[in-house]
C-alpha positions as CSV (number, residue, x, y, z in Angstrom):
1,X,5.1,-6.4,11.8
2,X,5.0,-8.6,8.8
3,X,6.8,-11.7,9.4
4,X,9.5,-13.0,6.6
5,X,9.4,-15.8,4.9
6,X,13.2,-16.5,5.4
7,X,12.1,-16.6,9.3
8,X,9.5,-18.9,8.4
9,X,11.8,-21.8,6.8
10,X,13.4,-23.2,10.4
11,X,11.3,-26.0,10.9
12,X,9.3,-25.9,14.3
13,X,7.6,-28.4,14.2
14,X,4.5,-26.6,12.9
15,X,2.9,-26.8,9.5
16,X,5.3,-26.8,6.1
17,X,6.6,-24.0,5.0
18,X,5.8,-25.0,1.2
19,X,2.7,-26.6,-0.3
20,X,3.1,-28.0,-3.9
21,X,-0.4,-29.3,-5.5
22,X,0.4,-31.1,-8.6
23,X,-2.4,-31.9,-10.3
24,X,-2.5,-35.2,-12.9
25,X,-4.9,-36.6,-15.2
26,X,-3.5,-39.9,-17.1
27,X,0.4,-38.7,-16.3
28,X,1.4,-42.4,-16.4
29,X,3.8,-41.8,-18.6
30,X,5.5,-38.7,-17.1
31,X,5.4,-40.4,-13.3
32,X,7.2,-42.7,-15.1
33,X,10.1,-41.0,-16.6
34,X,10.8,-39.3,-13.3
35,X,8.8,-36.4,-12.8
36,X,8.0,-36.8,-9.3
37,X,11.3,-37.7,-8.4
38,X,12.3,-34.5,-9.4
39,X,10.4,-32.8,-7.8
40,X,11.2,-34.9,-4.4
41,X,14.8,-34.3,-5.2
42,X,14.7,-30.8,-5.4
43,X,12.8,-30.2,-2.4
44,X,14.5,-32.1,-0.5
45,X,17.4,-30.3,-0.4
46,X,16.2,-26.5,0.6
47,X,16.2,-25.0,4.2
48,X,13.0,-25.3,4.3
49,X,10.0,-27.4,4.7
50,X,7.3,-29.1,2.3
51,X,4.8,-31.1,1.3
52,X,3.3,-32.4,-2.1
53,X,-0.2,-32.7,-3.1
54,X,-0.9,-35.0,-6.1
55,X,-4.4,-34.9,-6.9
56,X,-5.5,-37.4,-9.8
57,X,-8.3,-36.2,-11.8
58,X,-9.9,-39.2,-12.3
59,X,-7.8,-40.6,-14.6
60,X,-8.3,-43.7,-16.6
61,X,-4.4,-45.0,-16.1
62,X,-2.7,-46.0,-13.4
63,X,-1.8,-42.5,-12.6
64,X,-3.0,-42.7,-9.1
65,X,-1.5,-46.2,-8.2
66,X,1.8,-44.7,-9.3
67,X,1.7,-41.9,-7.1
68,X,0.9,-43.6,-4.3
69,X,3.5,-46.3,-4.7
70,X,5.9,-43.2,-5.1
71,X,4.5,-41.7,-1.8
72,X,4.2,-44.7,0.0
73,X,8.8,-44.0,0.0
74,X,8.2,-40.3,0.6
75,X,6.6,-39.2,3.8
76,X,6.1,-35.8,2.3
77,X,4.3,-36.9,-0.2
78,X,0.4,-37.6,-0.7
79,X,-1.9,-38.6,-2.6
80,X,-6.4,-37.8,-3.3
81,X,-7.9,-39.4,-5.8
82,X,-11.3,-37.3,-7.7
83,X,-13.8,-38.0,-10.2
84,X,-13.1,-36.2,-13.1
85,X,-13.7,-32.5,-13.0
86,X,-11.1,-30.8,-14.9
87,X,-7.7,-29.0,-13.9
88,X,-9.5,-26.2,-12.2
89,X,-11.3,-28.3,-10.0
90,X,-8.2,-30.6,-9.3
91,X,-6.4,-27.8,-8.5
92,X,-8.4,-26.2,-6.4
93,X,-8.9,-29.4,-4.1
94,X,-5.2,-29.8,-3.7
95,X,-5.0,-26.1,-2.4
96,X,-7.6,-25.9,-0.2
97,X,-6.5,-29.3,1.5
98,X,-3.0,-27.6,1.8
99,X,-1.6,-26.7,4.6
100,X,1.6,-24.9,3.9
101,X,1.9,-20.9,4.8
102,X,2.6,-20.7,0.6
103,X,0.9,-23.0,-2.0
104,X,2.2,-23.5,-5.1
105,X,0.7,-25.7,-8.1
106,X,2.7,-26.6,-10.5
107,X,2.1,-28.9,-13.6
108,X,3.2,-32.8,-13.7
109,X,5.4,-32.3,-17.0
110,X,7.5,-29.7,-15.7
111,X,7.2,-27.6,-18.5
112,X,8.1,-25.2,-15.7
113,X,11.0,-26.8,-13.7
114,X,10.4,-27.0,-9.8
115,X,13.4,-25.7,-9.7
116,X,11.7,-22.1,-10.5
117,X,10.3,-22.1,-7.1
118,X,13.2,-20.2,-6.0
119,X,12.6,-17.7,-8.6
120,X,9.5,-17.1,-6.8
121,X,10.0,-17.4,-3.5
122,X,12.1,-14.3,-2.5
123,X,9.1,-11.6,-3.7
124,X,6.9,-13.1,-0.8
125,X,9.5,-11.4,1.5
126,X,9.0,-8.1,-0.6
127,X,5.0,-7.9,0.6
128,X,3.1,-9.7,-2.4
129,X,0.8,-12.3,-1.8
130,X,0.1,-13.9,-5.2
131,X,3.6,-14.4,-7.3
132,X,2.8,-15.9,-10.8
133,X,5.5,-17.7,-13.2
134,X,5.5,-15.9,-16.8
135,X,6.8,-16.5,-20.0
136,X,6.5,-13.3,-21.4
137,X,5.0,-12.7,-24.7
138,X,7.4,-15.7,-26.3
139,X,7.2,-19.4,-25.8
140,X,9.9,-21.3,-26.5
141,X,10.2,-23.9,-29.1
142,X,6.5,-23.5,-29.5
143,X,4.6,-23.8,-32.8
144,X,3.0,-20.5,-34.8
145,X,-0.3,-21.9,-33.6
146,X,0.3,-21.6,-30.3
147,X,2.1,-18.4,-30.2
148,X,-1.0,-17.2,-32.3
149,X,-3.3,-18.6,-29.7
150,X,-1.7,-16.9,-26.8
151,X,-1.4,-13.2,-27.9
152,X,-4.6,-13.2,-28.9
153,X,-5.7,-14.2,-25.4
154,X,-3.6,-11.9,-24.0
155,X,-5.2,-8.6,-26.2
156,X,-8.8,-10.2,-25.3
157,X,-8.4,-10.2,-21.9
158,X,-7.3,-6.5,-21.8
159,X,-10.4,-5.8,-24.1
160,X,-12.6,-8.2,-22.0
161,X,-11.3,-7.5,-18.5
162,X,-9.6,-4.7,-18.4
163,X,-6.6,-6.9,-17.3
164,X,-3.8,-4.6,-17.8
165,X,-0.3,-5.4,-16.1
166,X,-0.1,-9.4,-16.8
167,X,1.2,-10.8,-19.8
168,X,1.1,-14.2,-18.9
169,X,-1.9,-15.7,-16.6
170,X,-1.9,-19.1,-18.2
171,X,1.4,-20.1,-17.0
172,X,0.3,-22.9,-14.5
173,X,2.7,-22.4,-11.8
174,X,1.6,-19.9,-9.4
175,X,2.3,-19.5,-5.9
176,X,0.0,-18.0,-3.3
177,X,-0.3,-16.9,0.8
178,X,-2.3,-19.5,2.4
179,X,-4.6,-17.2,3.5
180,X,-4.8,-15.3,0.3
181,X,-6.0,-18.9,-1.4
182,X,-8.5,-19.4,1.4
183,X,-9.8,-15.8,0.8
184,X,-10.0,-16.4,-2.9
185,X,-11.2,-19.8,-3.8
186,X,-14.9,-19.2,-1.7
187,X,-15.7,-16.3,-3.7
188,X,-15.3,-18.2,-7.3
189,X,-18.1,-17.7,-9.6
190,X,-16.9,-19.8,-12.6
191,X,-14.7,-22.1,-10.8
192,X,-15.8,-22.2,-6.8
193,X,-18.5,-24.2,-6.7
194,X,-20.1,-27.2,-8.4
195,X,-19.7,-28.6,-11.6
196,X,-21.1,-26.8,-14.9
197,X,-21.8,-30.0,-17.0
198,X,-19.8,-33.4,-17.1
199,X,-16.2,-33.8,-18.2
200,X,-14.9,-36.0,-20.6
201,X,-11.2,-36.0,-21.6
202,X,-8.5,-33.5,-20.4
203,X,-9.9,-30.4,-19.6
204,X,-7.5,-27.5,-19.6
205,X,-10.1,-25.1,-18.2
206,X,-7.9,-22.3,-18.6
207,X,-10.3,-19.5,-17.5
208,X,-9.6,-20.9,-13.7
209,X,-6.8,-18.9,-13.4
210,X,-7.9,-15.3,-14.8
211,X,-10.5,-15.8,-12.3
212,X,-8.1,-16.5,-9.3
213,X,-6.3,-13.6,-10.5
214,X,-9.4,-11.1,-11.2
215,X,-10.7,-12.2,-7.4
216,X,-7.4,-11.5,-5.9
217,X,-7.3,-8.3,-7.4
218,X,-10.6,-7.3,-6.1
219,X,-9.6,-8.4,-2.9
220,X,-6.8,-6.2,-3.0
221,X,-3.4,-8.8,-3.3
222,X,-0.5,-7.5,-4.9
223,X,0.3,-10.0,-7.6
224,X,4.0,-10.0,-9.0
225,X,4.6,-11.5,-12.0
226,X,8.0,-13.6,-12.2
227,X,10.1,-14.8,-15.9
228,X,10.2,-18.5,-15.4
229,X,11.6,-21.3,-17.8
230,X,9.1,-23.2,-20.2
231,X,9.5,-25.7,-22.6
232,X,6.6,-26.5,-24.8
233,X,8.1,-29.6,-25.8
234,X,7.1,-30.8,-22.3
235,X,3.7,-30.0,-22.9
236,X,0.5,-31.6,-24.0
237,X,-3.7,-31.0,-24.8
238,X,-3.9,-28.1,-26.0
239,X,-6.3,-28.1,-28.4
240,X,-6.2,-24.8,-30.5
241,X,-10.2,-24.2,-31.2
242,X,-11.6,-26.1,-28.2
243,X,-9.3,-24.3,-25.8
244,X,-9.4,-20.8,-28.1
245,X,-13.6,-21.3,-28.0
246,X,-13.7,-22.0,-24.0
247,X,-11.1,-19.1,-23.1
248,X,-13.2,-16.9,-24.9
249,X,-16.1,-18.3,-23.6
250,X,-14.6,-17.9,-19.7
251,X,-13.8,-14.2,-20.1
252,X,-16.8,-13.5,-21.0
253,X,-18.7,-15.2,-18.0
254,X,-16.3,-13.1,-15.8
255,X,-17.5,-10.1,-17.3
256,X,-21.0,-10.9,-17.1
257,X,-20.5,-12.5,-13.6
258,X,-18.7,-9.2,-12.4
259,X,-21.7,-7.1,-14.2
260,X,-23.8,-9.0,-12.3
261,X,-22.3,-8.0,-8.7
262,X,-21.0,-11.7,-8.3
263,X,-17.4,-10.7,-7.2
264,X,-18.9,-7.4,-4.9
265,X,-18.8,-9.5,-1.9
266,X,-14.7,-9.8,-2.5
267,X,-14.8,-5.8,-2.0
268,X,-16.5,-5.8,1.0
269,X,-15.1,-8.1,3.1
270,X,-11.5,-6.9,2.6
């Protein structure tokens, strides 16, 4: 029988209940106003418990010496520094380093408040493995530009991938079994292994998580998708024709990377 996740939250002495992988790249400025403070806050006063990932990106602030002067006061916290890969990679380091039974990343700003982690909690107890923050077709406070930018991702990917049934896969706080992250993450084509040129700058790398999400499908996860708040005023780097260009540009090495039998191996083994 499947155990719940509301049996999981008693602390036993075992490993965290709650992994959350922030990744940062120059956040200076946002460790600064608070960010990880609000985050400790909040997590510090559910039933259950929790660690946090930070991993700098290489960053070219003091990003990392922040976070680790923050961590050094919270036990739960810690901190990995990386050469500069990109979110995807970041991201991925922090999870697989994770040792929670769910792993969440979440983004620095908290364009998506921490606080939506119990918004997507509950629907692990209802038998889905991957639950994924959305913000529908709208984004608040948003410009035209960006609005523009993400229904045409949206009708691409369906044309591209055939990925009917999500609106939003972009939203970067998604939550995942530990096992189902461990699963996904090795059989990556665009995003599992090494480096596909040098990075310079922030690198949103956004086609990281259609990939995540096209793997878990293949590999049989249910995937719920959750309304979560989002303020784009929190947000930053977004670069309309760079990130339009290299979203485009990722869907379609998915589809030739699934053409190619690259993903077969996720069918498989399940």
């Amino acid at each position: 029988m499947e155990t719940r996740l509301s049996e999981l939250m008693a602390p036993a002495g075992g490993p965290p209940f709650l992994s959350v992988v922030i990744p940062a790249y120059n956040e200076r400025d946002n460790i600064r106003a608070g960010a990880l403070s609000t985050v400790a806050d909040y997590l510090s006063a559910q039933p259950y418990t929790y660690e946090v990932i930070v991993v700098d990106d290489g960053s070219e602030d003091d990003t990392a010496a922040l976070a680790e002067a923050f961590a050094a006061s919270h036990e739960r916290f810690r901190v990995a520094r990386n050469p500069h890969r990109g979110k995807a990679h970041t991201v991925i380091a922090g999870m697989m380093t994770a040792t929670g039974r769910i792993v969440l990343f979440s983004d620095m700003d908290q364009a998506t408040p921490i606080t939506e982690t119990a918004s997507v909690l509950p629907w692990f107890d209802k038998g889905f493995d991957v639950v994924i923050g959305s913000r529908g077709a709208r984004r608040h406070n948003a410009p035209l530009w960006r609005k523009f930018m993400s229904r045409s991702q949206i009708v691409l990917r369906n044309l591209i991938l055939g990925f009917r049934g999500i609106t939003d896969t972009q939203c970067g706080f998604k939550a995942f079994r530990r096992e189902a992250v461990q699963a996904i993450v090795p059989r990556l084509s665009l995003y599992g292994g090494a480096l596909d040129g040098p990075v310079k700058g922030a690198a949103v790398t956004s086609g990281f998580d259609v990939e995540m999400l096209f793997v878990a499908r293949k590999l049989g996860y249910r995937i719920k998708e959750v309304p979560v708040a989002w303020d784009y005023r929190h947000t930053r780097r977004v670069n309309l024709l760079k990130d339009s260009l290299r979203g485009v540009r990722d869907l379609l090495r998915i589809r030739f990377a699934d053409w190619r039998g690259a993903y077969d191996q996720a069918k498989r083994n399940v």
